[in-house]
N, CA and C atoms of all chains as a GROMACS GRO file, in nm:
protein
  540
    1UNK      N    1   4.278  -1.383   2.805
    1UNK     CA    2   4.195  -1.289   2.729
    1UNK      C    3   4.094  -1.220   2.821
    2UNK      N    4   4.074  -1.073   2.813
    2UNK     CA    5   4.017  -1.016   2.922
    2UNK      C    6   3.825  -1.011   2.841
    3UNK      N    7   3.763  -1.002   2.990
    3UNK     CA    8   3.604  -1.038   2.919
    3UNK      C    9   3.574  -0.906   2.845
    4UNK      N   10   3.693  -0.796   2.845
    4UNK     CA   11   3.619  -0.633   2.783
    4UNK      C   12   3.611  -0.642   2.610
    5UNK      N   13   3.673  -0.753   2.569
    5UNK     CA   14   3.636  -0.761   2.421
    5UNK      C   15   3.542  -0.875   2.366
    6UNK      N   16   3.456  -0.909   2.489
    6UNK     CA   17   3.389  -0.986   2.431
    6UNK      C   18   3.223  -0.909   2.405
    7UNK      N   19   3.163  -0.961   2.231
    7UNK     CA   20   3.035  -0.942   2.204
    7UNK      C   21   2.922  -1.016   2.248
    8UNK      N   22   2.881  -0.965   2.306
    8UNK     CA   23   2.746  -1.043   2.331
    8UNK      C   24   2.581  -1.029   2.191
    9UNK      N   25   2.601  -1.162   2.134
    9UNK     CA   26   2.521  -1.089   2.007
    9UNK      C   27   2.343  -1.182   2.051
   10UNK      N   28   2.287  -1.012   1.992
   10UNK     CA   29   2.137  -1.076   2.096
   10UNK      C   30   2.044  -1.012   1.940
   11UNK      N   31   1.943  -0.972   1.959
   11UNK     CA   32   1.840  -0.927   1.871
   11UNK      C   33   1.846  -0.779   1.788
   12UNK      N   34   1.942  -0.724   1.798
   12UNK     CA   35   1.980  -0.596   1.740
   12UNK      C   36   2.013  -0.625   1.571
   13UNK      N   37   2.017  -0.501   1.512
   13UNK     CA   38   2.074  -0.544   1.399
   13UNK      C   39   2.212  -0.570   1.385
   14UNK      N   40   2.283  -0.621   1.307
   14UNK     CA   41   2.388  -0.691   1.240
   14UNK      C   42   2.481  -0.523   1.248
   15UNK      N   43   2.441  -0.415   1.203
   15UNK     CA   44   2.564  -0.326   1.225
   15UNK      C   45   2.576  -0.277   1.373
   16UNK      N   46   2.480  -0.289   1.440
   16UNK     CA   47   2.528  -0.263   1.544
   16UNK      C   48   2.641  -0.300   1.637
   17UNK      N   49   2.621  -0.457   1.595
   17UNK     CA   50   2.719  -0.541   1.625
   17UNK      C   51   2.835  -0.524   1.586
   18UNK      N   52   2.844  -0.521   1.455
   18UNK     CA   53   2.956  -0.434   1.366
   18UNK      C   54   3.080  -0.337   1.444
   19UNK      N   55   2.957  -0.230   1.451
   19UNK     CA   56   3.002  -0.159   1.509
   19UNK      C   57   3.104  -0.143   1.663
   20UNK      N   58   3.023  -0.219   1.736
   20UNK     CA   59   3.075  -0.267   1.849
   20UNK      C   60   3.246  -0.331   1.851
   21UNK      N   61   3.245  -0.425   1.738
   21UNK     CA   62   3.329  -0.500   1.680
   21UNK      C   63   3.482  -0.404   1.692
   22UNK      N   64   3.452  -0.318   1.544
   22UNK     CA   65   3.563  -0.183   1.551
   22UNK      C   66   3.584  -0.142   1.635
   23UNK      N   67   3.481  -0.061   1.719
   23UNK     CA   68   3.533   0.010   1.847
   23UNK      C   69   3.666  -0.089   1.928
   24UNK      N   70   3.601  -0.210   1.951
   24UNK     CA   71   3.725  -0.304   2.004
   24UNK      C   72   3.870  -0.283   1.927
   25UNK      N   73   3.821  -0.315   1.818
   25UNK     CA   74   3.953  -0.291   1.771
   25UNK      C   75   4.060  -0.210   1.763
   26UNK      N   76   3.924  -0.104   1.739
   26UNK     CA   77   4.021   0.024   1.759
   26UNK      C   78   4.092   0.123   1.875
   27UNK      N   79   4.030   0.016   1.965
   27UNK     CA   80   4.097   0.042   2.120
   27UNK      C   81   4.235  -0.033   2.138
   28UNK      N   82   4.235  -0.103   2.041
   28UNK     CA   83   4.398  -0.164   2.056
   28UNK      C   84   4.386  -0.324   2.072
   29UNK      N   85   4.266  -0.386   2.158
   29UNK     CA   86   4.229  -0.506   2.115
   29UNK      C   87   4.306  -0.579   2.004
   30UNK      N   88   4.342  -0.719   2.006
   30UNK     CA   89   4.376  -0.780   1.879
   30UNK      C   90   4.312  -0.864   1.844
   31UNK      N   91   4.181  -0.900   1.980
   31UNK     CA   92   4.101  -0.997   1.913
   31UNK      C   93   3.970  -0.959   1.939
   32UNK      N   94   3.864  -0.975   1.930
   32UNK     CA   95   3.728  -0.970   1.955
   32UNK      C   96   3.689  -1.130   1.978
   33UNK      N   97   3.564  -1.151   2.061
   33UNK     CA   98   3.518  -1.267   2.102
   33UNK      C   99   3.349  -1.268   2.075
   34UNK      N  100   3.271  -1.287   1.980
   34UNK     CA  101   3.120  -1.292   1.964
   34UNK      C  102   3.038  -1.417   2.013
   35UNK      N  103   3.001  -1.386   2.113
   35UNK     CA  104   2.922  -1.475   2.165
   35UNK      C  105   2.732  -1.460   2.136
   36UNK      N  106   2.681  -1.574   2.108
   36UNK     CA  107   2.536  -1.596   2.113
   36UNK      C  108   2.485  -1.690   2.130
   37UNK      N  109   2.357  -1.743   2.165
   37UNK     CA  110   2.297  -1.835   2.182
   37UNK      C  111   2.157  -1.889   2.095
   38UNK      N  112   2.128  -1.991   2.097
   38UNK     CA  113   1.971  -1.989   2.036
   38UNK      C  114   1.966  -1.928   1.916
   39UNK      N  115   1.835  -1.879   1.812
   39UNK     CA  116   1.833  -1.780   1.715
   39UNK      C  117   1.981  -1.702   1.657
   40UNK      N  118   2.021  -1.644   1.801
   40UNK     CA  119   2.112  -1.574   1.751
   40UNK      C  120   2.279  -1.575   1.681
   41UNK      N  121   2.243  -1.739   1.700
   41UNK     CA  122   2.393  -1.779   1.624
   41UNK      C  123   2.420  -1.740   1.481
   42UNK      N  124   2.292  -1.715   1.433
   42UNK     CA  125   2.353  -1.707   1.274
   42UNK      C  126   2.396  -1.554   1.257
   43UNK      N  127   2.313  -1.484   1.366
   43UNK     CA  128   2.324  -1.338   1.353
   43UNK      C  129   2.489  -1.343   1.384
   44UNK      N  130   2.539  -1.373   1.473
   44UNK     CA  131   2.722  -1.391   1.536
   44UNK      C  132   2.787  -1.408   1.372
   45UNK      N  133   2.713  -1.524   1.309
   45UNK     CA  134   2.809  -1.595   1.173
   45UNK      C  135   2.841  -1.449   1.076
   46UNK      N  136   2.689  -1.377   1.051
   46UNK     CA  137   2.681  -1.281   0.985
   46UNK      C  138   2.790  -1.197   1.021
   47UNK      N  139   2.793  -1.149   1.142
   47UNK     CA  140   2.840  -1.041   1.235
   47UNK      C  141   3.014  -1.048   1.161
   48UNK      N  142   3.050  -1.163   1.226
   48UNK     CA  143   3.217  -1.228   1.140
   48UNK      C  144   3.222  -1.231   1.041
   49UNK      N  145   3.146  -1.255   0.921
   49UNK     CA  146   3.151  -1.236   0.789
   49UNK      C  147   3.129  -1.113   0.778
   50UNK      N  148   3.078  -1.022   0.763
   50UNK     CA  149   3.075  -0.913   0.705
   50UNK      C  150   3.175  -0.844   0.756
   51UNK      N  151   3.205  -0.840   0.903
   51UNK     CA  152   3.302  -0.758   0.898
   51UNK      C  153   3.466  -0.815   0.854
   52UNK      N  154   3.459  -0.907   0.867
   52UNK     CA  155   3.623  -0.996   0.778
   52UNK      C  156   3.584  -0.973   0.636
   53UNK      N  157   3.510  -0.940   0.544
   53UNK     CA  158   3.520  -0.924   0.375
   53UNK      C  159   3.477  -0.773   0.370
   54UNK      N  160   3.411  -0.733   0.462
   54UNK     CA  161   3.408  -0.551   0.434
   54UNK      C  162   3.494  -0.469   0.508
   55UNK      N  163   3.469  -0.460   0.677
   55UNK     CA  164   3.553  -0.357   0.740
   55UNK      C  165   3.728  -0.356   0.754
   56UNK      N  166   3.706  -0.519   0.792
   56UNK     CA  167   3.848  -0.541   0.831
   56UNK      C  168   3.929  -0.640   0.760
   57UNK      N  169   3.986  -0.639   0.683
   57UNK     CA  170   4.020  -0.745   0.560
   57UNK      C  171   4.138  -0.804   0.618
   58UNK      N  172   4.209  -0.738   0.705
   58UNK     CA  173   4.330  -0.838   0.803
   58UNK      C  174   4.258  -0.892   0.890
   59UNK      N  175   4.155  -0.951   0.900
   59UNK     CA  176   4.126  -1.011   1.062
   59UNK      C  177   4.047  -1.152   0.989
   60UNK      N  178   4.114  -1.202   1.087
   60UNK     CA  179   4.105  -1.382   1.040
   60UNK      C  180   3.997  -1.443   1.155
   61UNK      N  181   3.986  -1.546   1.137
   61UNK     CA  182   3.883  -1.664   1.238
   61UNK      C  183   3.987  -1.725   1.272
   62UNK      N  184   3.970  -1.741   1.386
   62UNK     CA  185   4.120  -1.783   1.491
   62UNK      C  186   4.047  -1.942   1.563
   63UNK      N  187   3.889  -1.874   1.592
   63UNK     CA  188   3.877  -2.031   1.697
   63UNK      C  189   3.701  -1.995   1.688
   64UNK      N  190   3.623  -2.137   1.673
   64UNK     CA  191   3.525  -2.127   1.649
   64UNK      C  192   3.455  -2.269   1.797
   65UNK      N  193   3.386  -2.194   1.867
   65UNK     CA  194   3.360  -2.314   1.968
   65UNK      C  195   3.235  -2.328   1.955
   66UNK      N  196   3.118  -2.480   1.985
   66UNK     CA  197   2.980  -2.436   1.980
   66UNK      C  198   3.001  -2.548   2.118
   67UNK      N  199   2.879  -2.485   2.201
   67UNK     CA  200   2.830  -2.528   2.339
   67UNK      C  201   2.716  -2.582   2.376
   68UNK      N  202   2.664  -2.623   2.447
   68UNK     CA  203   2.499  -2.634   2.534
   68UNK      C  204   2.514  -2.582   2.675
   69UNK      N  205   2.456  -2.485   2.638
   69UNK     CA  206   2.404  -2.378   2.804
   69UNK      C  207   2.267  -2.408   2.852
   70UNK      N  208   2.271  -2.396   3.009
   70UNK     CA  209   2.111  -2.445   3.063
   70UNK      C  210   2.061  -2.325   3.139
   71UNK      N  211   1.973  -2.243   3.059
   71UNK     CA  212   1.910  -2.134   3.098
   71UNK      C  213   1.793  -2.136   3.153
   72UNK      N  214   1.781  -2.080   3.320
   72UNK     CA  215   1.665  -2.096   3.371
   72UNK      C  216   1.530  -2.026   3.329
   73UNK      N  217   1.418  -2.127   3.333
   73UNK     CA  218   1.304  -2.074   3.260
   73UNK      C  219   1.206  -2.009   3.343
   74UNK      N  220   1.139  -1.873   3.310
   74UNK     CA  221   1.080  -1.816   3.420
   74UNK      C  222   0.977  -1.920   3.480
   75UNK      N  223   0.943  -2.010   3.438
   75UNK     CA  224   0.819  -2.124   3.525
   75UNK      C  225   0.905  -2.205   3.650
   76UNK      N  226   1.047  -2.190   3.635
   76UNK     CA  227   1.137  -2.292   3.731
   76UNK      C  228   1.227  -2.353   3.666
   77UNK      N  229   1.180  -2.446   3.552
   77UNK     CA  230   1.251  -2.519   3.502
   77UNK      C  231   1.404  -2.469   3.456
   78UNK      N  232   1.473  -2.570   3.356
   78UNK     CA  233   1.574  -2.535   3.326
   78UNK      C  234   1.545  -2.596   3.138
   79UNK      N  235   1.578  -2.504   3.075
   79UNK     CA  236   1.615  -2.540   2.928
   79UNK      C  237   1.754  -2.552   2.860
   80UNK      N  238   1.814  -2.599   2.779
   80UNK     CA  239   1.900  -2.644   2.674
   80UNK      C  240   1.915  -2.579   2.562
   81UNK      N  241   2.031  -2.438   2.554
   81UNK     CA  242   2.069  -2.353   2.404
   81UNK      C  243   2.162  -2.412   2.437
   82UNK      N  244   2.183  -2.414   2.271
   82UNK     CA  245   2.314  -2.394   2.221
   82UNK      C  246   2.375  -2.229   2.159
   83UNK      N  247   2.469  -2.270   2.214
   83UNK     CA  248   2.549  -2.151   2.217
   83UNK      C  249   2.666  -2.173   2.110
   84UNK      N  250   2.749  -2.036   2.056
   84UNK     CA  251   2.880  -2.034   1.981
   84UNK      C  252   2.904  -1.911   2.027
   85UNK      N  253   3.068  -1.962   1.988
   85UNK     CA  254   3.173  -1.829   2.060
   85UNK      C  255   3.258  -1.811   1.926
   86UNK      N  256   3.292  -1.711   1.862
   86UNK     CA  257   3.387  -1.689   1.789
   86UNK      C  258   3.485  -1.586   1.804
   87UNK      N  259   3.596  -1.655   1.791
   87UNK     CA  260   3.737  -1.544   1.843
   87UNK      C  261   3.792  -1.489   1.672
   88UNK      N  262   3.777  -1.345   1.682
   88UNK     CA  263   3.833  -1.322   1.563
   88UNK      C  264   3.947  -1.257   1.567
   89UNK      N  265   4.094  -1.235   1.532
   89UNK     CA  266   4.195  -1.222   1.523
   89UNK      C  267   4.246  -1.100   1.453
   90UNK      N  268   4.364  -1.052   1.446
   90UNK     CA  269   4.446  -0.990   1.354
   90UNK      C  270   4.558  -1.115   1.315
   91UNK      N  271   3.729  -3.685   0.203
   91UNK     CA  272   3.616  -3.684   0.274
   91UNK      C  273   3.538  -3.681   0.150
   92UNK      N  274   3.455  -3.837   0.116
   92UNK     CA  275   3.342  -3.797   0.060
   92UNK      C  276   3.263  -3.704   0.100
   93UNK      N  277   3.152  -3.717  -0.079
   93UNK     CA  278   3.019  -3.600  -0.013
   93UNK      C  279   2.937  -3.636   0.028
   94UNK      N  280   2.922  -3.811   0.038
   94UNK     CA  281   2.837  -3.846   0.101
   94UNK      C  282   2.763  -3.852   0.230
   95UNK      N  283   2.880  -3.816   0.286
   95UNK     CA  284   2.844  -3.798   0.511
   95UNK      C  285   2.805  -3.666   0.502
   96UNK      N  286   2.768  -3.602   0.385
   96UNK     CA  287   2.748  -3.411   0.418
   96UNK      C  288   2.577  -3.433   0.444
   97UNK      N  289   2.544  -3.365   0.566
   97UNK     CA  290   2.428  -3.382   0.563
   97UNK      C  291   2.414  -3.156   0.548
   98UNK      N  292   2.294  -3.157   0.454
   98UNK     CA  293   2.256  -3.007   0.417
   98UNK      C  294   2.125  -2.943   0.539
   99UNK      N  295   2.153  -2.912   0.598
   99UNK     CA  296   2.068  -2.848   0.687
   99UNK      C  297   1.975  -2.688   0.631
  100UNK      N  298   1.833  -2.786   0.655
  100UNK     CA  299   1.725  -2.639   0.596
  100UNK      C  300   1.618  -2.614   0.714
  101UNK      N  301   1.488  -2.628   0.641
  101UNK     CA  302   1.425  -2.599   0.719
  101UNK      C  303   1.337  -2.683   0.823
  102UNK      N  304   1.346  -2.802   0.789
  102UNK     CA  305   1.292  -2.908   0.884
  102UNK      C  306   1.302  -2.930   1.025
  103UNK      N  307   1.276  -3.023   1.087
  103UNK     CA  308   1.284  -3.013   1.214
  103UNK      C  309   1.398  -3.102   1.254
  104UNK      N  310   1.486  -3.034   1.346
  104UNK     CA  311   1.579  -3.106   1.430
  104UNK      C  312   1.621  -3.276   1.433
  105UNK      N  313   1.497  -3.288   1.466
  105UNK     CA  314   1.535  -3.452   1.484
  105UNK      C  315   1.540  -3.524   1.322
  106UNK      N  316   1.470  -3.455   1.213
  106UNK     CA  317   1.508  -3.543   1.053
  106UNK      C  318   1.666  -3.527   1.058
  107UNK      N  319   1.716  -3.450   1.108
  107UNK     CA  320   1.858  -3.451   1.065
  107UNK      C  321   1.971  -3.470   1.137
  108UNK      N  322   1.888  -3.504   1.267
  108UNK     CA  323   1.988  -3.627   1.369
  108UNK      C  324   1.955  -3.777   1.307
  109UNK      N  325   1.863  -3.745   1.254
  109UNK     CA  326   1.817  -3.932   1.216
  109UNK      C  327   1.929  -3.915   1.103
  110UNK      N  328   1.913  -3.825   1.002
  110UNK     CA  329   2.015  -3.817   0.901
  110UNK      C  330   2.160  -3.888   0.885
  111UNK      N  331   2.204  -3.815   1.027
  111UNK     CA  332   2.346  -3.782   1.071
  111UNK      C  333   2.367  -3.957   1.145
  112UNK      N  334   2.261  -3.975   1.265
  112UNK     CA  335   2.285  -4.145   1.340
  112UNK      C  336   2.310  -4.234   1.186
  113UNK      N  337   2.207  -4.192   1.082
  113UNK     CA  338   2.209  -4.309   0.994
  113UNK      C  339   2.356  -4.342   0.916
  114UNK      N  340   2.390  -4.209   0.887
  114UNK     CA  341   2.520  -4.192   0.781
  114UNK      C  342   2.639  -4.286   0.933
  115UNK      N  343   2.656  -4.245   1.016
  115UNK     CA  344   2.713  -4.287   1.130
  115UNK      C  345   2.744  -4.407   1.152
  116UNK      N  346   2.566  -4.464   1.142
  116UNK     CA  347   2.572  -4.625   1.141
  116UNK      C  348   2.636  -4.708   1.082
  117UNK      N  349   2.647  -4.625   0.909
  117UNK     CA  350   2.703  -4.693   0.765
  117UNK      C  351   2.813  -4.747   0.761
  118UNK      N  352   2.930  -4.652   0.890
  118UNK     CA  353   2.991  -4.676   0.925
  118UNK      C  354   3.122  -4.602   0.880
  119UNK      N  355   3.063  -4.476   0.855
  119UNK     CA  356   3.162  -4.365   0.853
  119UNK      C  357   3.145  -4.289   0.972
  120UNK      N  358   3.290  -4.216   0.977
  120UNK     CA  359   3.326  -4.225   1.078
  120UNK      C  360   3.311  -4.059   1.108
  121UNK      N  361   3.319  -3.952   0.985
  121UNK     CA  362   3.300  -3.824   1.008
  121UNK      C  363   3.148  -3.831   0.931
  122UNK      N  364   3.076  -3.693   1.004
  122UNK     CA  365   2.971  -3.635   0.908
  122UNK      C  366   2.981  -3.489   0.918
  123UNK      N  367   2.943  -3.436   0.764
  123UNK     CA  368   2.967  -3.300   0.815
  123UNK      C  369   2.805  -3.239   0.816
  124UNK      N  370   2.828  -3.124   0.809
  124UNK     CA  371   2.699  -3.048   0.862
  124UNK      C  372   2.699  -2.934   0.781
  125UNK      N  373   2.617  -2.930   0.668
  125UNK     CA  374   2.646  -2.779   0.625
  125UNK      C  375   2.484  -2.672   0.600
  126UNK      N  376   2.496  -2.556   0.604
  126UNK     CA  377   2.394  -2.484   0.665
  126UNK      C  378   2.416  -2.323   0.618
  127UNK      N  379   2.300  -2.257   0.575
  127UNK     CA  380   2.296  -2.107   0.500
  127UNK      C  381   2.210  -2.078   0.594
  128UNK      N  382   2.245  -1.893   0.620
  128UNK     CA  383   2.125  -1.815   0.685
  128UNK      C  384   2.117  -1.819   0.766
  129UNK      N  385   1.948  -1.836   0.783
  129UNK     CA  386   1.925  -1.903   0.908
  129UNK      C  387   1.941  -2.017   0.975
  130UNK      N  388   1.937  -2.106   0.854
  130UNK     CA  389   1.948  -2.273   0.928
  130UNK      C  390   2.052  -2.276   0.973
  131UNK      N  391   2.173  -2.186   1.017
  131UNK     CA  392   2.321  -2.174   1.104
  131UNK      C  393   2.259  -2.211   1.270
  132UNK      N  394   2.179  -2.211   1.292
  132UNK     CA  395   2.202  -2.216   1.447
  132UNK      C  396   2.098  -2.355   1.429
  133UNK      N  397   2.072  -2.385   1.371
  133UNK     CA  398   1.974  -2.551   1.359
  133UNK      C  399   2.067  -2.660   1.329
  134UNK      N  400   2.166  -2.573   1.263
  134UNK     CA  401   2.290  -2.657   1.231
  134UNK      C  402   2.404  -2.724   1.338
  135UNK      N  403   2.400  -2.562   1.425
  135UNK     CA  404   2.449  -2.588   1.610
  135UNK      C  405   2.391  -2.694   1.671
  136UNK      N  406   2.258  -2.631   1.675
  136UNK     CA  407   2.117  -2.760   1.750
  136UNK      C  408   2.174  -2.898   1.708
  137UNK      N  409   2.182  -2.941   1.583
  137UNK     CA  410   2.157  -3.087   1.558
  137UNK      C  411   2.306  -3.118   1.600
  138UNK      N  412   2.397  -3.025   1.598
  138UNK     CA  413   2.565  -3.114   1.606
  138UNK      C  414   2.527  -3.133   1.730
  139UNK      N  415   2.502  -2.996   1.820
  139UNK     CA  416   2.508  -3.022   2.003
  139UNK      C  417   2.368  -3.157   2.055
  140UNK      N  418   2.294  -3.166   2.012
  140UNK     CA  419   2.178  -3.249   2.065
  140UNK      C  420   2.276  -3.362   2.028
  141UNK      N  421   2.345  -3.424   1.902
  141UNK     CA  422   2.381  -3.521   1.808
  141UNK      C  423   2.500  -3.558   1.920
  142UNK      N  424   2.512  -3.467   1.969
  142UNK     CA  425   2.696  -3.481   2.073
  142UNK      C  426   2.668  -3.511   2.184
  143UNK      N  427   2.534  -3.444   2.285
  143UNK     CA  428   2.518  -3.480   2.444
  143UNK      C  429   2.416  -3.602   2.433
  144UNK      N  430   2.338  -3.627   2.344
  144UNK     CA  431   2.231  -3.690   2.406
  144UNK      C  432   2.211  -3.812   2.275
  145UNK      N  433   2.313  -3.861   2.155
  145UNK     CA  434   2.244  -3.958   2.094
  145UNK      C  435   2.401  -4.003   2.047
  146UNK      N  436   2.545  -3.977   2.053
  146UNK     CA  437   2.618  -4.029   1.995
  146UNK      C  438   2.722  -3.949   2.146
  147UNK      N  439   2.808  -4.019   2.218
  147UNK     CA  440   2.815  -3.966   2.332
  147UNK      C  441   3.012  -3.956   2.316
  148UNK      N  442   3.065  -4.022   2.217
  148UNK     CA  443   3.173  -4.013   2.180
  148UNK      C  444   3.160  -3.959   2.046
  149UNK      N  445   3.120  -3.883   2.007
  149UNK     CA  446   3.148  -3.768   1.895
  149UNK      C  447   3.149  -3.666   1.938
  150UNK      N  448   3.312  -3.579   1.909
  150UNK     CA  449   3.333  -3.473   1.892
  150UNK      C  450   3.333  -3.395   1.756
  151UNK      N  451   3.318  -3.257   1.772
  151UNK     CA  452   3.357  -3.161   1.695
  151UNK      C  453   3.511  -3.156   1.657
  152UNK      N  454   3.545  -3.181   1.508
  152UNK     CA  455   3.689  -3.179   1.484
  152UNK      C  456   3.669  -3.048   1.407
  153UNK      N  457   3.595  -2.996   1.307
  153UNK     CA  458   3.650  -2.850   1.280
  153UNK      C  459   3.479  -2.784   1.274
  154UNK      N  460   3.532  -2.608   1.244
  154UNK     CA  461   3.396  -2.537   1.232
  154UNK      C  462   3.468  -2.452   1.100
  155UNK      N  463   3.373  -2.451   1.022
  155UNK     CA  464   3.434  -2.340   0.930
  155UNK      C  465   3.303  -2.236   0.916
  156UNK      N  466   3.339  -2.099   0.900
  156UNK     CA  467   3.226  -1.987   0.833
  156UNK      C  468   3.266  -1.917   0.704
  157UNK      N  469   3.204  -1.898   0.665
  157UNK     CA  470   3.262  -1.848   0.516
  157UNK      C  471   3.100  -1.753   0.438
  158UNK      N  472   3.140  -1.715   0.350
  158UNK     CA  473   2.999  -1.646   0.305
  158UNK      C  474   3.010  -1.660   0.110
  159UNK      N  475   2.869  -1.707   0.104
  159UNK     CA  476   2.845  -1.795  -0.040
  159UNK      C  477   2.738  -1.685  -0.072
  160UNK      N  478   2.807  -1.675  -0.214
  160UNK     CA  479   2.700  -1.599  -0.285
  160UNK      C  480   2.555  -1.680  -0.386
  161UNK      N  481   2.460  -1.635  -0.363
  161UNK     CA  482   2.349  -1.703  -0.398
  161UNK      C  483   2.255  -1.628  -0.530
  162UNK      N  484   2.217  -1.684  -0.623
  162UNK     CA  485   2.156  -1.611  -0.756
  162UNK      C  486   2.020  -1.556  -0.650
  163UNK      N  487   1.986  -1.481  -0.692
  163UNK     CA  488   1.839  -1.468  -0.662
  163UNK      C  489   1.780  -1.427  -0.813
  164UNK      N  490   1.628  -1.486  -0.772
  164UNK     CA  491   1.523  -1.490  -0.878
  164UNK      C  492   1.471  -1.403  -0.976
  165UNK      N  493   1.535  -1.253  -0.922
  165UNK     CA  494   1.587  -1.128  -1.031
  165UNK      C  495   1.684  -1.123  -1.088
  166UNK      N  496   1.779  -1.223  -1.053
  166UNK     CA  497   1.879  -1.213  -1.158
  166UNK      C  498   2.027  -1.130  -1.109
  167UNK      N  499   2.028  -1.107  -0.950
  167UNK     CA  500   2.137  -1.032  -0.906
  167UNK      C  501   2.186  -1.119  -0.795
  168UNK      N  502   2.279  -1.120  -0.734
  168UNK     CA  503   2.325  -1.188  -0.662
  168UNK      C  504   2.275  -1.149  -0.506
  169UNK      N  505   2.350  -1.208  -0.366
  169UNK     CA  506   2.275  -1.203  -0.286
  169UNK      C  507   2.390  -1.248  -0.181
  170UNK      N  508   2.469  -1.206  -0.088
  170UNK     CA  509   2.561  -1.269  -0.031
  170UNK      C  510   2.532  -1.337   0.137
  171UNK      N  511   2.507  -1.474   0.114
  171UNK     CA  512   2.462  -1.522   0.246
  171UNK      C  513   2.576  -1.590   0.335
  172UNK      N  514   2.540  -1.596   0.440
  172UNK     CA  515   2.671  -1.666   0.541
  172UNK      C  516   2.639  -1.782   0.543
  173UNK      N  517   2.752  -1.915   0.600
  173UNK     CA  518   2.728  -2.055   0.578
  173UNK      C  519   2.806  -2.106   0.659
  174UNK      N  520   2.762  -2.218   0.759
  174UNK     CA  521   2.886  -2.275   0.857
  174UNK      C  522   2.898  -2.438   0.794
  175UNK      N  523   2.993  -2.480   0.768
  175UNK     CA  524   3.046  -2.592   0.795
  175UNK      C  525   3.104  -2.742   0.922
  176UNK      N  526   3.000  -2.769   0.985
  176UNK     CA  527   3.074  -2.849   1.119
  176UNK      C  528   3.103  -2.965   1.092
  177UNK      N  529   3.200  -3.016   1.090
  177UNK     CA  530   3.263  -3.162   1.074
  177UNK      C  531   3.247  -3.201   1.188
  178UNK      N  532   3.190  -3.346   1.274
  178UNK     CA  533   3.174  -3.406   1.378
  178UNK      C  534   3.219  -3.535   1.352
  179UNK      N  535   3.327  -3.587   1.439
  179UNK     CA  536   3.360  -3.741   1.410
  179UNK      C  537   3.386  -3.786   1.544
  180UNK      N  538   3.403  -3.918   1.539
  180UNK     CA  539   3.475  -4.052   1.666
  180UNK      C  540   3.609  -4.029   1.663
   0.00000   0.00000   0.00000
C-alpha cells in the first residue's frame, strides 16, 4: 500500500478530512488509510463514519489498528500517544 | 460474551478504568471489552494501550469495531454520535 493515500487526521474540522478522503478515492485509490494520535482519534472515528453512511455507502472498514508512539517533547524528554490507523476499503 | 466484562468508558480518569478492566480480568474472565462515544474514543485507546504495555503484558487486542449510535437529545431530536468497541483478551 503506497503512503499517497494515507490521512493524517490532526485539529481541522471533520469535512476537511472528508474531503481529503474522496479526493483519494476519486483518484482511483481503493483504499484510504486515517491515521491520528492523542485527542485526535475520535476525530479519525468520526472522519470513517460519516463518510461510510453519507458520502460513500460502498466503502467498508477493512482493518482497524491502535498503537503507542513515543513523541519527543520539546523539554528533551520522550512521551507516550496512542495512536489508530484505519484502512477503509471498497 | 457476557455484558458483564463490558467496561463503558466516559469521562473519568484513565487509571478508574484500568482498575475496572485489571479487576474484571482478575475474576477471571478472560475477554473485556471497552466501549466508548464521542469523545471518550481516544480514552478508550489510552486505557486498552496503557492496559496492554504496562499492566497486563499478555493481552492482546482481538477485535475493534466503529459504528455510529444515535442518541435522544434533551429537545427531543436525535443526534448521531460515533462509538468504538475494543475487545482485549489472553
Amino acid at each position: 500500500m503506497s503512503e499517497e493515500n494515507t490521512i493524517f487526521i490532526g485539529s481541522k474540522g471533520v469535512m476537511s478530512y472528508i474531503l481529503a478522503c474522496v479526493t483519494q478515492l476519486n483518484k482511483g485509490n481503493n483504499d484510504v488509510v486515517l491515521k491520528a494520535r492523542g485527542r485526535a482519534i475520535s476525530r479519525a472515528v468520526d472522519v470513517a463514519e460519516i463518510l461510510r453512511t453519507r458520502f460513500v455507502s460502498d466503502l467498508k472498514v477493512k482493518d482497524i489498528k491502535i498503537s503507542t508512539e513515543q513523541i519527543k517533547e520539546s523539554e528533551g524528554g520522550t512521551a507516550n500517544v496512542s495512536a489508530i490507523e484505519i484502512t477503509l476499503g471498497k
